[in-house]
C-alpha positions, 0 to 999 in steps of 0.5 A: 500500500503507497504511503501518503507523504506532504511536507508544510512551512510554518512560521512560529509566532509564539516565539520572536527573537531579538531581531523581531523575526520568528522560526519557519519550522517543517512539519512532515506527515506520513500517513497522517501522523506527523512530526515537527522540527525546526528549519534553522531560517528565520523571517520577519514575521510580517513578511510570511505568507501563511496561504503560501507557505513561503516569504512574501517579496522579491528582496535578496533574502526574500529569494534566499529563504524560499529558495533554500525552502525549496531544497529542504522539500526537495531533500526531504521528498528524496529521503521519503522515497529512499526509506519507503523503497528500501525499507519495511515500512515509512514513517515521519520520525525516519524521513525527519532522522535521515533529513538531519543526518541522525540514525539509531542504527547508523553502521560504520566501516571500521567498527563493524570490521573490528566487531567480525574480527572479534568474532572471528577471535573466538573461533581460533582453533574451531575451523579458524587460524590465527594467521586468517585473523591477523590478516583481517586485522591488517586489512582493518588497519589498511582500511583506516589509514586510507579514510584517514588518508583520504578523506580526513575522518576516523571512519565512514558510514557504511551507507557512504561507501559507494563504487568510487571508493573501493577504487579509491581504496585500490589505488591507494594500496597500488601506489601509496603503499607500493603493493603488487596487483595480487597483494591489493586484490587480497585485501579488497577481497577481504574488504568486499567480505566486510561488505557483503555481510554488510549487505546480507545483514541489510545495513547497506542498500546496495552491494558497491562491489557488485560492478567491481571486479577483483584483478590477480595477475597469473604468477609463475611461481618458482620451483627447482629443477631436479639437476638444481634439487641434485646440487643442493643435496649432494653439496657438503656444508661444514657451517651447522646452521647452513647444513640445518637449513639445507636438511629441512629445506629438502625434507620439505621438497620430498613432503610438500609441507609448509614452513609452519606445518615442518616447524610443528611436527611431532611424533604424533604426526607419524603414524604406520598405515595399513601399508606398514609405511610410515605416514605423516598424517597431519592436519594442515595449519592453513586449512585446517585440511588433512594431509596423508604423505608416505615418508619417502626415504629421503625425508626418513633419512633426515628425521633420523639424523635429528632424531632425539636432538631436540629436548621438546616434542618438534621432529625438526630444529627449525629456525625462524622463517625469516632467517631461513629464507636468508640462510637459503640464498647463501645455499643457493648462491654456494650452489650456483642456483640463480632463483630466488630460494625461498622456503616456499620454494620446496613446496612448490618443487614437491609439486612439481618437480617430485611427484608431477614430473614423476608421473603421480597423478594430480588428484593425489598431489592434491590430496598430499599438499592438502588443498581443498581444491584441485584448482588450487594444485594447478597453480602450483604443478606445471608441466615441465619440458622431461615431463613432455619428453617422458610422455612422449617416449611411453607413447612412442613405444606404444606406437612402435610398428605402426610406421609400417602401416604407412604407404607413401 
Protein backbone atom coordinates (compact mmCIF):
# COMPACT_ATOMS: atom_id res chain seq x y z
CA UNK A 1 0.00 0.00 0.00
CA UNK A 2 1.68 3.52 -1.13
CA UNK A 3 2.08 5.52 1.82
CA UNK A 4 0.85 9.04 1.64
CA UNK A 5 3.70 11.92 2.02
CA UNK A 6 3.30 16.01 2.47
CA UNK A 7 5.61 18.35 3.55
CA UNK A 8 4.25 22.20 5.07
CA UNK A 9 6.30 25.54 6.20
CA UNK A 10 5.05 27.39 9.02
CA UNK A 11 6.12 30.42 10.88
CA UNK A 12 6.19 30.15 14.61
CA UNK A 13 4.70 33.12 16.02
CA UNK A 14 4.88 32.27 19.64
CA UNK A 15 8.49 32.98 19.75
CA UNK A 16 10.24 36.21 18.44
CA UNK A 17 13.92 36.74 18.89
CA UNK A 18 15.56 39.88 19.39
CA UNK A 19 15.57 40.98 15.95
CA UNK A 20 11.57 40.55 15.78
CA UNK A 21 11.91 37.69 13.49
CA UNK A 22 10.39 34.33 14.24
CA UNK A 23 11.49 30.48 13.23
CA UNK A 24 9.98 28.67 9.93
CA UNK A 25 9.60 25.38 11.31
CA UNK A 26 8.86 21.93 8.96
CA UNK A 27 6.35 19.87 9.81
CA UNK A 28 6.12 16.50 7.79
CA UNK A 29 3.27 13.77 7.71
CA UNK A 30 3.49 10.15 6.58
CA UNK A 31 0.07 8.59 6.67
CA UNK A 32 -1.40 11.04 8.76
CA UNK A 33 1.00 11.15 11.88
CA UNK A 34 3.24 13.78 11.88
CA UNK A 35 6.40 15.01 13.47
CA UNK A 36 7.84 18.53 13.57
CA UNK A 37 11.07 20.20 13.69
CA UNK A 38 12.94 23.46 13.10
CA UNK A 39 14.28 24.91 9.57
CA UNK A 40 17.17 26.90 11.34
CA UNK A 41 15.53 30.09 8.87
CA UNK A 42 14.17 32.96 10.44
CA UNK A 43 11.97 35.72 8.80
CA UNK A 44 10.31 38.84 9.52
CA UNK A 45 7.12 37.57 10.53
CA UNK A 46 5.10 40.42 8.89
CA UNK A 47 6.79 39.21 5.73
CA UNK A 48 5.45 35.10 5.79
CA UNK A 49 2.58 34.20 3.69
CA UNK A 50 0.58 31.53 5.74
CA UNK A 51 -1.88 30.62 2.44
CA UNK A 52 1.79 30.04 0.51
CA UNK A 53 3.71 28.68 2.63
CA UNK A 54 6.78 30.97 1.80
CA UNK A 55 8.44 34.75 2.25
CA UNK A 56 6.31 37.04 0.77
CA UNK A 57 8.79 39.99 -1.71
CA UNK A 58 11.49 39.97 -4.26
CA UNK A 59 14.32 41.30 -1.85
CA UNK A 60 17.52 39.23 -1.83
CA UNK A 61 16.52 37.42 1.39
CA UNK A 62 13.20 37.00 0.38
CA UNK A 63 14.57 34.72 -2.59
CA UNK A 64 17.39 33.16 -0.50
CA UNK A 65 14.85 31.80 2.13
CA UNK A 66 12.25 30.30 -0.30
CA UNK A 67 14.94 29.11 -2.42
CA UNK A 68 16.54 27.32 0.41
CA UNK A 69 12.74 26.06 1.34
CA UNK A 70 12.98 24.65 -1.76
CA UNK A 71 15.75 22.46 -1.32
CA UNK A 72 14.58 21.42 2.09
CA UNK A 73 11.33 19.93 0.44
CA UNK A 74 13.11 18.57 -2.36
CA UNK A 75 15.73 16.85 0.06
CA UNK A 76 13.04 15.54 2.17
CA UNK A 77 10.93 14.09 -0.58
CA UNK A 78 14.04 12.38 -1.92
CA UNK A 79 14.92 10.52 1.56
CA UNK A 80 10.78 9.68 1.87
CA UNK A 81 11.49 7.68 -1.48
CA UNK A 82 14.55 6.10 -0.18
CA UNK A 83 13.15 4.88 3.13
CA UNK A 84 9.96 4.00 1.54
CA UNK A 85 11.98 1.75 -1.16
CA UNK A 86 14.26 0.07 0.87
CA UNK A 87 12.89 -0.39 3.79
CA UNK A 88 9.90 -2.31 5.81
CA UNK A 89 7.62 0.45 6.30
CA UNK A 90 7.93 4.55 6.43
CA UNK A 91 7.26 6.78 8.77
CA UNK A 92 7.89 10.56 9.63
CA UNK A 93 10.33 10.19 12.55
CA UNK A 94 12.63 8.05 9.93
CA UNK A 95 12.00 10.70 6.87
CA UNK A 96 12.99 13.60 9.61
CA UNK A 97 16.01 11.33 11.05
CA UNK A 98 17.54 10.82 7.53
CA UNK A 99 16.99 14.85 6.74
CA UNK A 100 19.21 15.86 9.73
CA UNK A 101 21.65 13.07 9.30
CA UNK A 102 20.92 11.09 12.65
CA UNK A 103 20.15 7.43 12.61
CA UNK A 104 19.55 4.86 15.85
CA UNK A 105 21.04 2.46 13.64
CA UNK A 106 23.89 4.08 11.97
CA UNK A 107 26.57 1.45 10.83
CA UNK A 108 30.04 2.14 10.48
CA UNK A 109 33.06 0.58 8.49
CA UNK A 110 35.93 0.25 10.62
CA UNK A 111 33.51 -0.54 13.66
CA UNK A 112 31.59 -3.39 12.17
CA UNK A 113 35.03 -4.71 10.85
CA UNK A 114 36.68 -4.82 14.00
CA UNK A 115 33.24 -6.47 15.86
CA UNK A 116 33.99 -9.59 12.78
CA UNK A 117 37.40 -9.59 13.69
CA UNK A 118 36.20 -10.11 17.19
CA UNK A 119 34.19 -12.78 16.23
CA UNK A 120 36.48 -14.50 14.32
CA UNK A 121 38.95 -14.28 17.60
CA UNK A 122 36.67 -16.80 19.47
CA UNK A 123 36.57 -19.16 16.53
CA UNK A 124 40.60 -19.56 16.65
CA UNK A 125 41.11 -23.13 16.73
CA UNK A 126 37.46 -24.37 15.61
CA UNK A 127 37.87 -24.03 11.89
CA UNK A 128 39.91 -20.55 12.26
CA UNK A 129 43.71 -19.93 12.41
CA UNK A 130 45.24 -17.09 13.92
CA UNK A 131 47.00 -16.40 10.87
CA UNK A 132 43.20 -15.72 8.72
CA UNK A 133 42.70 -13.30 11.87
CA UNK A 134 45.66 -11.34 11.79
CA UNK A 135 45.17 -10.68 8.18
CA UNK A 136 41.74 -9.33 8.81
CA UNK A 137 43.23 -7.12 11.03
CA UNK A 138 45.80 -5.82 8.68
CA UNK A 139 43.33 -5.36 6.43
CA UNK A 140 41.14 -3.17 9.04
CA UNK A 141 44.16 -1.02 9.64
CA UNK A 142 44.80 -0.81 5.75
CA UNK A 143 41.49 0.30 5.87
CA UNK A 144 41.75 3.02 8.47
CA UNK A 145 44.81 4.55 7.14
CA UNK A 146 43.48 5.23 3.73
CA UNK A 147 39.78 7.03 5.09
CA UNK A 148 42.34 8.74 7.43
CA UNK A 149 44.18 9.41 4.13
CA UNK A 150 41.58 10.08 2.17
CA UNK A 151 39.11 11.90 3.43
CA UNK A 152 40.48 13.12 6.88
CA UNK A 153 37.87 11.05 9.12
CA UNK A 154 38.47 8.07 11.60
CA UNK A 155 35.68 6.25 9.90
CA UNK A 156 32.59 6.04 7.45
CA UNK A 157 29.24 5.06 7.32
CA UNK A 158 28.82 2.02 5.97
CA UNK A 159 25.83 3.79 3.60
CA UNK A 160 28.65 6.11 2.37
CA UNK A 161 30.67 3.93 0.69
CA UNK A 162 29.81 3.56 -2.71
CA UNK A 163 31.87 2.39 -6.09
CA UNK A 164 34.49 5.06 -6.43
CA UNK A 165 35.58 4.28 -3.06
CA UNK A 166 36.82 0.75 -3.17
CA UNK A 167 38.56 2.25 -6.44
CA UNK A 168 39.82 4.90 -4.40
CA UNK A 169 40.99 2.19 -1.86
CA UNK A 170 42.61 0.09 -4.69
CA UNK A 171 44.96 2.96 -5.98
CA UNK A 172 45.84 3.66 -2.53
CA UNK A 173 47.19 0.48 -1.96
CA UNK A 174 48.88 0.09 -5.68
CA UNK A 175 50.65 3.41 -5.42
CA UNK A 176 50.76 4.97 -1.83
CA UNK A 177 51.83 1.50 -0.04
CA UNK A 178 53.65 0.08 -3.29
CA UNK A 179 51.77 -3.06 -3.32
CA UNK A 180 51.66 -5.57 -6.32
CA UNK A 181 48.37 -6.46 -8.01
CA UNK A 182 47.62 -9.53 -6.33
CA UNK A 183 48.65 -8.02 -2.64
CA UNK A 184 45.90 -5.45 -3.29
CA UNK A 185 43.37 -7.92 -4.74
CA UNK A 186 43.78 -9.99 -1.35
CA UNK A 187 42.65 -7.17 0.75
CA UNK A 188 39.91 -5.96 -1.43
CA UNK A 189 38.95 -9.35 -1.17
CA UNK A 190 38.54 -9.48 2.39
CA UNK A 191 37.44 -5.73 2.04
CA UNK A 192 34.02 -6.93 -0.18
CA UNK A 193 33.95 -9.92 2.76
CA UNK A 194 33.06 -6.99 5.14
CA UNK A 195 30.67 -5.66 2.73
CA UNK A 196 28.55 -8.05 2.00
CA UNK A 197 27.93 -9.46 5.18
CA UNK A 198 27.12 -5.77 5.29
CA UNK A 199 24.57 -6.01 2.64
CA UNK A 200 23.17 -9.59 3.58
CA UNK A 201 22.88 -8.09 7.41
CA UNK A 202 20.61 -5.03 5.48
CA UNK A 203 22.96 -2.29 6.62
CA UNK A 204 23.67 -1.02 3.05
CA UNK A 205 21.06 -0.57 0.29
CA UNK A 206 23.02 -1.61 -2.32
CA UNK A 207 26.10 -4.13 -2.74
CA UNK A 208 29.40 -1.44 -4.41
CA UNK A 209 31.09 -4.30 -5.18
CA UNK A 210 28.56 -5.62 -7.26
CA UNK A 211 30.20 -3.99 -10.71
CA UNK A 212 33.87 -4.22 -9.34
CA UNK A 213 35.92 -6.54 -10.26
CA UNK A 214 38.90 -8.04 -8.28
CA UNK A 215 42.26 -8.16 -10.59
CA UNK A 216 45.02 -11.02 -9.87
CA UNK A 217 47.97 -11.48 -12.04
CA UNK A 218 48.94 -15.07 -13.11
CA UNK A 219 52.22 -15.78 -11.24
CA UNK A 220 54.52 -18.18 -12.30
CA UNK A 221 55.54 -19.43 -9.05
CA UNK A 222 59.12 -20.74 -8.92
CA UNK A 223 60.30 -24.29 -8.29
CA UNK A 224 63.60 -26.17 -8.63
CA UNK A 225 64.60 -28.46 -11.45
CA UNK A 226 65.88 -31.86 -10.39
CA UNK A 227 69.51 -31.24 -11.63
CA UNK A 228 69.03 -27.86 -9.14
CA UNK A 229 67.43 -30.13 -6.25
CA UNK A 230 70.59 -32.60 -7.01
CA UNK A 231 73.05 -29.84 -6.28
CA UNK A 232 71.61 -28.68 -3.09
CA UNK A 233 71.53 -32.39 -1.88
CA UNK A 234 74.68 -33.54 -2.78
CA UNK A 235 76.60 -30.19 -1.73
CA UNK A 236 78.59 -30.75 1.94
CA UNK A 237 78.09 -27.70 4.28
CA UNK A 238 80.63 -27.53 7.17
CA UNK A 239 78.89 -24.49 8.53
CA UNK A 240 75.63 -26.47 11.21
CA UNK A 241 73.33 -23.94 10.60
CA UNK A 242 73.56 -23.78 6.82
CA UNK A 243 73.54 -27.71 6.74
CA UNK A 244 70.14 -27.45 9.10
CA UNK A 245 68.70 -25.16 6.90
CA UNK A 246 69.58 -27.11 3.87
CA UNK A 247 68.37 -30.68 5.55
CA UNK A 248 64.91 -29.13 6.38
CA UNK A 249 64.80 -27.48 3.15
CA UNK A 250 64.98 -30.64 1.27
CA UNK A 251 62.73 -32.58 3.78
CA UNK A 252 60.25 -30.28 2.72
CA UNK A 253 60.71 -30.51 -1.05
CA UNK A 254 60.39 -34.56 -0.51
CA UNK A 255 56.93 -33.78 1.91
CA UNK A 256 55.44 -30.73 0.21
CA UNK A 257 54.68 -29.21 3.67
CA UNK A 258 54.51 -25.59 4.62
CA UNK A 259 57.07 -23.94 6.73
CA UNK A 260 54.58 -23.84 9.76
CA UNK A 261 53.44 -27.50 9.03
CA UNK A 262 57.78 -28.58 9.33
CA UNK A 263 58.19 -26.44 12.35
CA UNK A 264 55.07 -28.21 14.16
CA UNK A 265 55.53 -31.73 13.63
CA UNK A 266 55.79 -34.09 16.14
CA UNK A 267 55.95 -37.96 16.53
CA UNK A 268 52.18 -37.88 16.72
CA UNK A 269 52.17 -36.73 13.35
CA UNK A 270 53.89 -40.03 12.15
CA UNK A 271 51.76 -42.92 12.03
CA UNK A 272 52.19 -46.53 10.40
CA UNK A 273 49.01 -47.10 7.70
CA UNK A 274 47.63 -50.01 6.52
CA UNK A 275 50.57 -50.48 4.31
CA UNK A 276 53.03 -50.97 7.31
CA UNK A 277 54.73 -47.40 5.74
CA UNK A 278 55.30 -44.78 7.86
CA UNK A 279 52.81 -41.69 7.12
CA UNK A 280 52.54 -38.14 8.13
CA UNK A 281 49.16 -37.81 8.75
CA UNK A 282 48.79 -34.03 9.98
CA UNK A 283 46.36 -31.61 9.74
CA UNK A 284 47.32 -28.55 7.61
CA UNK A 285 47.99 -25.38 9.73
CA UNK A 286 46.39 -23.04 6.88
CA UNK A 287 43.29 -25.04 6.02
CA UNK A 288 42.90 -26.93 8.76
CA UNK A 289 42.59 -29.82 5.78
CA UNK A 290 44.04 -33.44 6.50
CA UNK A 291 47.31 -34.28 4.51
CA UNK A 292 48.41 -38.10 4.45
CA UNK A 293 52.07 -38.04 2.54
CA UNK A 294 54.36 -41.56 2.56
CA UNK A 295 57.71 -40.62 4.19
CA UNK A 296 59.94 -41.13 1.35
CA UNK A 297 63.46 -42.35 2.13
CA UNK A 298 64.86 -39.12 1.84
CA UNK A 299 62.66 -37.10 4.10
CA UNK A 300 63.00 -40.54 6.75
CA UNK A 301 66.94 -40.19 6.28
CA UNK A 302 66.70 -36.53 7.84
CA UNK A 303 64.29 -37.18 10.64
CA UNK A 304 66.64 -39.79 11.81
CA UNK A 305 69.64 -37.58 11.52
CA UNK A 306 67.77 -35.11 14.26
CA UNK A 307 66.24 -37.59 15.96
CA UNK A 308 66.26 -37.09 19.95
CA UNK A 309 68.49 -33.52 19.25
CA UNK A 310 65.85 -31.51 20.45
CA UNK A 311 64.67 -31.59 24.19
CA UNK A 312 60.77 -30.70 23.22
CA UNK A 313 58.16 -32.92 21.18
CA UNK A 314 59.20 -30.98 17.32
CA UNK A 315 60.83 -33.56 14.99
CA UNK A 316 62.88 -30.88 13.21
CA UNK A 317 65.32 -27.91 14.70
CA UNK A 318 63.66 -25.23 12.58
CA UNK A 319 64.52 -21.55 12.96
CA UNK A 320 62.51 -18.79 12.01
CA UNK A 321 61.02 -18.25 8.83
CA UNK A 322 62.89 -15.18 8.02
CA UNK A 323 66.48 -16.46 8.62
CA UNK A 324 65.81 -19.48 6.92
CA UNK A 325 64.93 -17.66 3.78
CA UNK A 326 68.41 -15.79 4.41
CA UNK A 327 70.35 -18.77 5.08
CA UNK A 328 68.86 -20.37 1.83
CA UNK A 329 70.11 -17.84 -0.50
CA UNK A 330 73.84 -18.08 0.80
CA UNK A 331 72.53 -22.11 -0.19
CA UNK A 332 71.77 -21.10 -3.31
CA UNK A 333 74.44 -18.83 -4.09
CA UNK A 334 77.40 -21.75 -2.94
CA UNK A 335 75.19 -23.88 -5.20
CA UNK A 336 75.20 -21.78 -8.01
CA UNK A 337 71.41 -21.73 -8.30
CA UNK A 338 70.32 -18.26 -9.67
CA UNK A 339 66.31 -18.32 -8.33
CA UNK A 340 65.15 -16.56 -5.74
CA UNK A 341 65.21 -19.55 -2.91
CA UNK A 342 62.69 -19.44 -0.54
CA UNK A 343 61.25 -21.96 1.73
CA UNK A 344 58.07 -21.94 -0.28
CA UNK A 345 60.36 -22.67 -2.59
CA UNK A 346 60.00 -26.72 -1.64
CA UNK A 347 56.68 -26.97 -1.70
CA UNK A 348 56.24 -26.00 -4.95
CA UNK A 349 59.35 -28.22 -6.31
CA UNK A 350 57.43 -31.17 -4.23
CA UNK A 351 54.52 -30.32 -6.73
CA UNK A 352 56.13 -30.32 -9.36
CA UNK A 353 59.40 -31.48 -9.78
CA UNK A 354 58.95 -34.70 -7.16
CA UNK A 355 55.58 -36.17 -7.85
CA UNK A 356 54.05 -34.32 -11.18
CA UNK A 357 57.28 -34.56 -13.24
CA UNK A 358 57.39 -38.45 -11.89
CA UNK A 359 54.01 -39.18 -13.22
CA UNK A 360 51.86 -39.10 -9.83
CA UNK A 361 48.59 -38.05 -10.59
CA UNK A 362 47.14 -34.74 -9.83
CA UNK A 363 44.22 -35.54 -7.54
CA UNK A 364 46.81 -37.25 -5.39
CA UNK A 365 49.15 -34.20 -5.17
CA UNK A 366 46.36 -32.52 -4.13
CA UNK A 367 45.44 -34.91 -1.51
CA UNK A 368 49.23 -34.76 -0.23
CA UNK A 369 49.70 -31.00 -0.36
CA UNK A 370 46.02 -30.72 1.41
CA UNK A 371 44.34 -28.32 -0.83
CA UNK A 372 40.85 -28.24 -0.68
CA UNK A 373 40.63 -27.87 -4.02
CA UNK A 374 42.36 -29.34 -7.21
CA UNK A 375 42.33 -25.80 -8.78
CA UNK A 376 44.39 -24.64 -6.28
CA UNK A 377 47.36 -27.51 -7.14
CA UNK A 378 47.09 -26.24 -10.77
CA UNK A 379 48.65 -23.46 -9.81
CA UNK A 380 51.42 -24.59 -8.15
CA UNK A 381 52.41 -28.01 -10.93
CA UNK A 382 53.27 -27.05 -14.46
CA UNK A 383 54.16 -29.41 -16.95
CA UNK A 384 57.91 -29.41 -17.28
CA UNK A 385 59.88 -29.94 -20.84
CA UNK A 386 61.10 -34.07 -19.15
CA UNK A 387 57.75 -34.36 -18.18
CA UNK A 388 56.53 -33.87 -22.02
CA UNK A 389 59.68 -35.70 -23.08
CA UNK A 390 58.64 -38.83 -20.61
CA UNK A 391 55.20 -38.99 -22.01
CA UNK A 392 56.15 -38.88 -25.42
CA UNK A 393 58.62 -41.56 -25.20
CA UNK A 394 55.84 -44.15 -23.43
CA UNK A 395 54.00 -43.07 -26.36
CA UNK A 396 56.40 -43.59 -28.78
CA UNK A 397 56.96 -47.25 -27.57
CA UNK A 398 53.16 -47.87 -27.88
CA UNK A 399 53.11 -46.51 -31.21
CA UNK A 400 56.01 -48.74 -32.44
CA UNK A 401 55.41 -50.72 -35.57
CA UNK A 402 52.57 -48.82 -36.75
CA UNK A 403 55.05 -46.96 -39.44
CA UNK A 404 54.69 -49.81 -41.44
CA UNK A 405 51.33 -49.44 -41.89
CA UNK A 406 52.12 -46.24 -43.83
CA UNK A 407 52.23 -46.11 -47.92
CA UNK A 408 53.92 -43.48 -49.28
Amino acid sequence: MKSTFKVLFYARNNQVNKNGEVGIMIRISVNGKNTQFSSKLNVDYESWDPKRKMVMGRSAKANLINSTLDDIRASLNYHFREIERFESHVTAEKVRNAFLGISGNKQMLLEMFKLHNDELLKRIGKGITKRSVDKYELSRRRLACFIQHQYNIKDIALNEIKYNFISYFETYLLSYCNYRINTTAKYLRQFKHIITLAFNNGWMKTNPFINFKLRFENVDRGYLTQEELNKIMQKRFTIQRIGQVRDIFVFSCFTGLAYIDVRNLTKNDLKTSFDGKLWIMKNRQKTNVLSNILLLDIPKMILEKYNNKDSDDKLLPVISNQRMNSYLKEIADVCGIEKNLTFHLARHTFATTVTLAKGVPMETVSKMLGHTSIRTTQIYARITNSKIGNDMNELAKKLEGMDKMLTL
